[in-house]
VOKE-622932 format. One record per residue: residue in one letter; z, x, y of N, C-alpha, C in turn. Coordinates in Angstrom, 3 decimals. Layout:
['A',[Z,X,Y],[Z,X,Y],[Z,X,Y]]
...
//
This chain:
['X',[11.597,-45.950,37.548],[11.952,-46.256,36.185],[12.923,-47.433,36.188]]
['X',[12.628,-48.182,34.690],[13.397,-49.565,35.578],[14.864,-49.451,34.052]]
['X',[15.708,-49.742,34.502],[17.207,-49.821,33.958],[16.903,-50.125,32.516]]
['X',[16.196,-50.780,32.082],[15.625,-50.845,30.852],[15.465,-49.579,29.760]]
['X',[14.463,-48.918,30.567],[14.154,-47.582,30.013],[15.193,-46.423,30.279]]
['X',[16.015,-46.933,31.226],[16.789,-45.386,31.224],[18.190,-45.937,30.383]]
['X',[18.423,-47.373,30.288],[19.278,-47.681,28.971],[19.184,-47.340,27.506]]
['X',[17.775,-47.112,27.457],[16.535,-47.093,26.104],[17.099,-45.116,25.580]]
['X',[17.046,-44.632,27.081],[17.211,-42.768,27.263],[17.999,-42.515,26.940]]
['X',[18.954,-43.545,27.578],[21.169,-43.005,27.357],[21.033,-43.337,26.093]]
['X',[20.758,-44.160,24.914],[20.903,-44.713,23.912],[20.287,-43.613,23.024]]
['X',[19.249,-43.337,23.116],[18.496,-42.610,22.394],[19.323,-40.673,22.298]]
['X',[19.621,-40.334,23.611],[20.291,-39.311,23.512],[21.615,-39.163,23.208]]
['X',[22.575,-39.999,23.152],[23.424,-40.455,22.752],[23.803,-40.425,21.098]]
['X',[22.103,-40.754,20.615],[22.372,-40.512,18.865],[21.963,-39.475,18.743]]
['X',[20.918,-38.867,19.562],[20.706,-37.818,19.342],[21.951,-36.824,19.160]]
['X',[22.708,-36.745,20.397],[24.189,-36.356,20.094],[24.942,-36.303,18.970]]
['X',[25.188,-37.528,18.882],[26.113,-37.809,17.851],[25.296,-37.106,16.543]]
['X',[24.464,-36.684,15.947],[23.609,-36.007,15.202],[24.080,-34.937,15.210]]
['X',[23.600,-34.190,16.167],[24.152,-33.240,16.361],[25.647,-32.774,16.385]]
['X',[26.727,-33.420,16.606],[28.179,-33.290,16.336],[28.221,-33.190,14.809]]
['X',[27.771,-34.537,14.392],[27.633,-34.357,12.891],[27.155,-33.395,11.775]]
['X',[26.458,-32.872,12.587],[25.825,-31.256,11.707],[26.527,-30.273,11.678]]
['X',[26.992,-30.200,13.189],[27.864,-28.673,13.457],[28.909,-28.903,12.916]]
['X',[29.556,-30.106,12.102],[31.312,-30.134,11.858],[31.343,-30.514,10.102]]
['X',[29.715,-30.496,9.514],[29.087,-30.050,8.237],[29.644,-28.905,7.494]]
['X',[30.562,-28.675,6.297],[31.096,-27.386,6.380],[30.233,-27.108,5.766]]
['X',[30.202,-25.632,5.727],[29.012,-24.454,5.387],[29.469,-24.143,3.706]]
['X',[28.420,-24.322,2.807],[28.460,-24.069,1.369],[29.529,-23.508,0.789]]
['X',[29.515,-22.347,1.555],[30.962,-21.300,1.631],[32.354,-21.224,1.860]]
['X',[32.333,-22.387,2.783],[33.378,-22.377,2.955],[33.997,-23.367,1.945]]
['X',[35.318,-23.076,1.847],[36.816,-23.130,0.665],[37.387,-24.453,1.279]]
['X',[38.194,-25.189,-0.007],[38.802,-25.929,0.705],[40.056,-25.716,-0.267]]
['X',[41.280,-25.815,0.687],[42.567,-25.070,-0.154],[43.353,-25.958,0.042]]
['X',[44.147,-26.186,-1.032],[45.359,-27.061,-1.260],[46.261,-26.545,-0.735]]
['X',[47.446,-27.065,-0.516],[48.612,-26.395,0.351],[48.725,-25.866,-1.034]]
['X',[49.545,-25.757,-1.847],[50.199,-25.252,-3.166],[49.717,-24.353,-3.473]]
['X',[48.335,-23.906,-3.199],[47.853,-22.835,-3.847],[47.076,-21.579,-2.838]]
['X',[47.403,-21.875,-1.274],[47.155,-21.119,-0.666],[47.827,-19.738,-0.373]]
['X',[47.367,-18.781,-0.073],[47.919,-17.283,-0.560],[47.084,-16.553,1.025]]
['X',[47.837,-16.225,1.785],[47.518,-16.118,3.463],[47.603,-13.761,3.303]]
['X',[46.978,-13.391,3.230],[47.103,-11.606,3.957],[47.190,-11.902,5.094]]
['X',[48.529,-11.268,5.418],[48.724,-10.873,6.754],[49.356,-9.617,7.360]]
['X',[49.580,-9.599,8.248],[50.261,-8.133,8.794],[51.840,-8.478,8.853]]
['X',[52.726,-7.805,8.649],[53.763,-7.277,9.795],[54.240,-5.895,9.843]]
['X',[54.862,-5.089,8.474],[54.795,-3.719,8.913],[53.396,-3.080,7.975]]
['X',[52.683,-3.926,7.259],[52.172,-3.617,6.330],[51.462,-4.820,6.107]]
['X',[50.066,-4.529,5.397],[49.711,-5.557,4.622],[50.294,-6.307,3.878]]
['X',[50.605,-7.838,3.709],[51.538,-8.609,2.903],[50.785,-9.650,2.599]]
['X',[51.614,-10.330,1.614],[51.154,-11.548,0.894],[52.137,-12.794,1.071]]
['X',[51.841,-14.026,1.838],[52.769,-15.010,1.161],[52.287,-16.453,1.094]]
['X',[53.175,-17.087,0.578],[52.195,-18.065,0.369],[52.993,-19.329,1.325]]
['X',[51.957,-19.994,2.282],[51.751,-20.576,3.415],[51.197,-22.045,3.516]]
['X',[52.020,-22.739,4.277],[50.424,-24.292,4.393],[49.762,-23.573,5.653]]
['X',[48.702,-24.491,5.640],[46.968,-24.379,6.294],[47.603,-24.177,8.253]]
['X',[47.285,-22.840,8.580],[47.479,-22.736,9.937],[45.871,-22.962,9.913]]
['X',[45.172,-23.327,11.231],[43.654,-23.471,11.659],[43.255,-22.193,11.915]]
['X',[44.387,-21.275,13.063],[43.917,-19.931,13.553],[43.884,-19.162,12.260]]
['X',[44.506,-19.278,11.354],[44.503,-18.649,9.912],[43.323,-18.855,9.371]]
['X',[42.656,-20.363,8.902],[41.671,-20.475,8.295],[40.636,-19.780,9.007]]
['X',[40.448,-20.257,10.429],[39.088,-19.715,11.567],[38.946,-17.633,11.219]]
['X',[40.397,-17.502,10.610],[40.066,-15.726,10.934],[39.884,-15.172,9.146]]
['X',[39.431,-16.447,8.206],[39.469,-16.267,6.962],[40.773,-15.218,6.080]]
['X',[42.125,-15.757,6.743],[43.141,-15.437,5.940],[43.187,-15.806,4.603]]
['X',[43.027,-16.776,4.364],[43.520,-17.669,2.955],[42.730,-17.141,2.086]]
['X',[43.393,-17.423,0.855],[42.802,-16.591,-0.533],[43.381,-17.940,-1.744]]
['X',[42.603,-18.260,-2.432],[42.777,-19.700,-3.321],[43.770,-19.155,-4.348]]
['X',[43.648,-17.830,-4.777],[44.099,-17.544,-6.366],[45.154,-16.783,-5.350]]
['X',[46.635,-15.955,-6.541],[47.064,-14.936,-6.563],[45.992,-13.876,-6.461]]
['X',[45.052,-13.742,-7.666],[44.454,-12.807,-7.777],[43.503,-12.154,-6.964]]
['X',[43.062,-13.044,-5.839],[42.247,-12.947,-4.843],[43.027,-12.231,-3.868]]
['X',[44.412,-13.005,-3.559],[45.411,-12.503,-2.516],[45.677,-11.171,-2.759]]
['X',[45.941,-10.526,-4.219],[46.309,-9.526,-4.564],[45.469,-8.262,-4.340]]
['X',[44.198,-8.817,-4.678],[43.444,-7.654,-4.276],[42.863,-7.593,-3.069]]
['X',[42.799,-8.766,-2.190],[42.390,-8.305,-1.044],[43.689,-7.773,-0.155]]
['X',[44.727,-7.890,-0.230],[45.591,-7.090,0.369],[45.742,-5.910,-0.030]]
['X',[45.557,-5.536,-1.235],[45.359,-4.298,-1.793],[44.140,-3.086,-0.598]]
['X',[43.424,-3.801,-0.966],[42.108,-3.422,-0.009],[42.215,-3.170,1.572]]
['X',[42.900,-4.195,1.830],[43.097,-4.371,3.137],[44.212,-3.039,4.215]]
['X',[45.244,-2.942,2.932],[46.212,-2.112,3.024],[45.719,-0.581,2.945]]
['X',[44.410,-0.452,2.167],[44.010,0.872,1.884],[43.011,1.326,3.108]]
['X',[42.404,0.283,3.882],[41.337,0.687,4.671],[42.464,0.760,6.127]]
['X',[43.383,0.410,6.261],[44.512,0.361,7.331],[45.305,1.412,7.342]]
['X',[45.199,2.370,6.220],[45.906,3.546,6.205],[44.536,4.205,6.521]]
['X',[43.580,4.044,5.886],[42.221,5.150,6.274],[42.292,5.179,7.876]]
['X',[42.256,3.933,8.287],[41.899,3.921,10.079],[42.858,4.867,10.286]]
['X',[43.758,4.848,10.107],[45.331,5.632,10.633],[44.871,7.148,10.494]]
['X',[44.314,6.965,9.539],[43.925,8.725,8.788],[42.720,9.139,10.069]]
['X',[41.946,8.468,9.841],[40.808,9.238,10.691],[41.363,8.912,12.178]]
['X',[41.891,7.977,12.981],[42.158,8.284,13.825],[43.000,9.570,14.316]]
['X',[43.866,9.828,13.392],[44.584,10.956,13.257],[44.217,12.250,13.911]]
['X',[43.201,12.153,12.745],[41.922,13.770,12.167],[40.992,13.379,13.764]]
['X',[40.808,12.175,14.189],[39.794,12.463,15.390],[40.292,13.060,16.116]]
['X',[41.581,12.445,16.442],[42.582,12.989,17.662],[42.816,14.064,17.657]]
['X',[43.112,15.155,16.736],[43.619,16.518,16.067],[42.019,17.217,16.899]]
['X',[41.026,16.873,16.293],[39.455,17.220,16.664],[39.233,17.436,18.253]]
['X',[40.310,16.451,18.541],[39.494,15.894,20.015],[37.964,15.411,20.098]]
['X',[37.811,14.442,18.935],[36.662,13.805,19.131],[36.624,12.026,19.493]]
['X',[37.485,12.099,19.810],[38.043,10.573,20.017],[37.127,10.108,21.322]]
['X',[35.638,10.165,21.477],[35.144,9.804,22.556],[33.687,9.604,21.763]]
['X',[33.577,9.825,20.160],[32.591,9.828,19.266],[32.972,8.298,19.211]]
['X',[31.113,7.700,19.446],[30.950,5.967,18.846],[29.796,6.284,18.605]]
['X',[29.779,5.370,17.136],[28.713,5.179,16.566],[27.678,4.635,17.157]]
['X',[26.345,5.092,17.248],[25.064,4.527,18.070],[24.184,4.251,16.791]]
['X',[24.349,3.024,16.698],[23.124,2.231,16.053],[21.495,2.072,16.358]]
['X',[21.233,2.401,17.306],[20.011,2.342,17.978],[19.663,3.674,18.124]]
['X',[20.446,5.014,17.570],[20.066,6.260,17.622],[20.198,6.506,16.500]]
['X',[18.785,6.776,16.111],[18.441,6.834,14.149],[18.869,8.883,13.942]]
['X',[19.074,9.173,15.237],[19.350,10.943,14.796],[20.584,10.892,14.977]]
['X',[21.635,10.281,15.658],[22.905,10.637,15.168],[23.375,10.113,13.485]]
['X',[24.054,11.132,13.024],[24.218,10.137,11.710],[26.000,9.789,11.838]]
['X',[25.834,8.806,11.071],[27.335,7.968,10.964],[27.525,8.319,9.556]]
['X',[28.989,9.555,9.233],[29.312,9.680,8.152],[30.468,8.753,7.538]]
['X',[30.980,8.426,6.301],[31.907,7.604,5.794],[32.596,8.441,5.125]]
['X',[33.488,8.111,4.255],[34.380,8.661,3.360],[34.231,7.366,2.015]]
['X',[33.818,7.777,1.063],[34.170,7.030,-0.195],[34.384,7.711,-1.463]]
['X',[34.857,6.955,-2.611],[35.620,7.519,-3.683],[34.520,7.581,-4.493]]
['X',[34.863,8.423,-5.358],[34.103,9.007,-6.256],[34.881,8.543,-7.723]]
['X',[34.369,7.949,-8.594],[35.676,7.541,-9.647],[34.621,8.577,-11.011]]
['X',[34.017,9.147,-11.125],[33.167,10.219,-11.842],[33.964,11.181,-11.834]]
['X',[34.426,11.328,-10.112],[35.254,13.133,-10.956],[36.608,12.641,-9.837]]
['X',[36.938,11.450,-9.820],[38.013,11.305,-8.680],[38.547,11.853,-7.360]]
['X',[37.123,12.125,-6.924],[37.161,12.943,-5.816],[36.837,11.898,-4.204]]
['X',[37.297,12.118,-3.191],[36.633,11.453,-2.181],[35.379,12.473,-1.576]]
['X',[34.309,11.555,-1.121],[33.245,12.465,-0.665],[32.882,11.352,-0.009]]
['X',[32.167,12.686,1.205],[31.432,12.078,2.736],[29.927,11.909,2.357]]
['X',[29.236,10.654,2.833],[28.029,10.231,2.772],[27.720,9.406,4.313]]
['X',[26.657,9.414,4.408],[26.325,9.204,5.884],[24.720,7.992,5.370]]
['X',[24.671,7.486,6.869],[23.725,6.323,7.051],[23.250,6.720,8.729]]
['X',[22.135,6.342,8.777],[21.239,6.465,10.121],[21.375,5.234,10.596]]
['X',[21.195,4.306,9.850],[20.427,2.896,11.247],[21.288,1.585,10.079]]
['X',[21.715,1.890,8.813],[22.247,1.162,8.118],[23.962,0.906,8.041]]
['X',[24.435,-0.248,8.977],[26.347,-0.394,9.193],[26.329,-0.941,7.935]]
['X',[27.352,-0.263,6.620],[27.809,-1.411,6.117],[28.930,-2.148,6.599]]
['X',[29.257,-3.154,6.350],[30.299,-3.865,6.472],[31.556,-3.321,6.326]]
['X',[33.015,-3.478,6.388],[33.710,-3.197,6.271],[33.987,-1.392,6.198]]
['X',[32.993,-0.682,6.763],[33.075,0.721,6.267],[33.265,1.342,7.557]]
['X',[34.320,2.206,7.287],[34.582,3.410,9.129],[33.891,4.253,9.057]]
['X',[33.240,4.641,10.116],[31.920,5.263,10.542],[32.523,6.403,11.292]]
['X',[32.264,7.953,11.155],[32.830,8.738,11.963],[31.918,9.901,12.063]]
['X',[31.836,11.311,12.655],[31.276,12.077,12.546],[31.431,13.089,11.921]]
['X',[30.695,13.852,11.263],[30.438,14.791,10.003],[32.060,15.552,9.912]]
['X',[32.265,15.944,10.621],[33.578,17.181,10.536],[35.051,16.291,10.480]]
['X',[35.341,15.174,11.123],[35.823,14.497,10.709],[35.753,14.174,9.383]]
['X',[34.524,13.372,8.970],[34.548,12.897,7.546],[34.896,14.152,6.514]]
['X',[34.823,15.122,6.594],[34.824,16.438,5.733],[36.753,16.825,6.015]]
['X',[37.106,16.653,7.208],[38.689,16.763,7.235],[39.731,15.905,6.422]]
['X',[39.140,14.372,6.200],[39.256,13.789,5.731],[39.367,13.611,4.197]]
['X',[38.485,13.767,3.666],[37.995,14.314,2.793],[39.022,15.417,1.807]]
['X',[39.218,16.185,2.767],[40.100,17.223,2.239],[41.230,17.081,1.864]]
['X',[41.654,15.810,3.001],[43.000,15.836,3.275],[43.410,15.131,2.116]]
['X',[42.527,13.450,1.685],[42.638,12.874,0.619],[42.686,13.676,-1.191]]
['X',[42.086,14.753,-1.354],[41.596,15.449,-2.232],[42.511,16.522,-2.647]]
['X',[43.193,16.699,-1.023],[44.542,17.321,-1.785],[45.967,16.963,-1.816]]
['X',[45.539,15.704,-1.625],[46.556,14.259,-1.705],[47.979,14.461,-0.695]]
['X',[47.148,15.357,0.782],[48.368,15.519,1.714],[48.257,14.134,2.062]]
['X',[47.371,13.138,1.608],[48.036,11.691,2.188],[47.018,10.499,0.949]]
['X',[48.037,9.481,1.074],[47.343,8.517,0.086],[47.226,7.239,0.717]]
['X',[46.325,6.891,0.270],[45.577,5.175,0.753],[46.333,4.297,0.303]]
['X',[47.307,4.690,-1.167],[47.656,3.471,-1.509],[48.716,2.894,-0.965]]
['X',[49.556,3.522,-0.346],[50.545,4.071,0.135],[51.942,2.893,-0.172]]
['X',[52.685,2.162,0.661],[53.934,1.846,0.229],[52.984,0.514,-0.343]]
['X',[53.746,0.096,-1.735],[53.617,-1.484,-1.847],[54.882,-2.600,-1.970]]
['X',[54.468,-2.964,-0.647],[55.834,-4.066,-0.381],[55.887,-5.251,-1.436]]
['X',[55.301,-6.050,-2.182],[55.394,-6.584,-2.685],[54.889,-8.054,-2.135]]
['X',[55.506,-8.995,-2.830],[54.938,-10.529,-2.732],[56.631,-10.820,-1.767]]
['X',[56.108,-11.449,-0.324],[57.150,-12.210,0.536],[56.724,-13.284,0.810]]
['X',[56.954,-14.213,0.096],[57.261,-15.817,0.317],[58.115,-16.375,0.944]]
//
C-alpha cells in the first residue's frame, strides 16, 4: 500500500472520529440545563436536604439538581420517605432473619412483594410482581411486606419522619 492511500485511511478515520466524539458529547433531549441561581441540589447528610448550590459535574452525572424549588421540594420529600422505608424493612428483615432474601428476576415463581399506600382508605398494603421491577420500588418477601405493613398502619413508625427544612 503506497503512503498515499494509507494518508487517504488516517484522514478518513480521523473524521470518522471526530463524528463520533461529536455525537456522544450531543446532550440527550432530556437532559436540563441549569443556571447557577436557580439550581436546587437533594442531598444527604443526616437526612435528606435541600440547598441551593453552583453546578458540581459529580452532582449533575448522579442527577442531583432540580431547576424549581418545587421540584427540589418534592423530590426530597420522596427521597426522605423511601430512606426511612429502606431503614424499615431492613429492620423487619433483620428481626425475620431473612436478610439473605434477593430478588430473582429471572424466577417468574418467586414473587417480589412491595409495600404501597392506599389513599382510598389510608391504609398501606402489600402487592407483589413476578418478572415486572418497577423503578424506584423495594422489593421484599411476603412476610416481611405484611410486617411492614402493620407496622406503618399502626403508625409504630412514619415515613415522613423529621423535616429539616431548607439549608442554604
Amino acid at each position: 500500500m503506497n503512503a498515499n492511500k494509507i494518508n487517504e485511511q488516517i484522514e478518513k478515520l480521523e473524521q470518522e472520529l471526530a463524528k463520533l466524539k461529536a455525537e456522544a458529547t450531543v446532550p440527550s433531549k432530556y437532559e436540563l440545563e441549569y443556571k447557577d441561581d436557580s439550581i436546587f441540589l437533594v442531598g444527604y447528610r443526616d437526612a435528606p436536604i435541600r440547598w441551593n448550590v453552583g453546578k458540581e459535574e459529580d452532582h449533575l452525572k448522579a442527577g442531583r439538581y432540580r431547576s424549581t424549588e418545587k421540584f427540589a421540594n418534592e423530590h426530597c420529600k420522596t427521597q426522605n420517605e423511601m430512606m426511612r422505608l429502606g431503614a424499615l424493612i431492613e429492620a423487619v428483615t433483620i428481626e425475620m432473619n431473612m436478610e439473605d432474601w434477593v430478588a430473582d428476576w429471572n424466577n417468574e415463581d418467586q414473587v417480589k412483594y412491595f409495600v404501597h399506600y392506599e389513599h382510598k382508605d389510608s391504609e398501606y398494603h402489600l402487592d407483589y410482581w413476578r418478572t415486572t421491577k418497577t423503578i424506584g420500588t423495594i422489593h421484599m418477601p411476603p412476610e416481611v411486606a405484611k410486617r411492614v405493613c402493620e407496622i406503618l398502619n399502626n403508625k409504630e413508625y412514619e415515613l415522613s419522619g423529621v423535616n429539616y427544612g431548607d439549608r442554604t
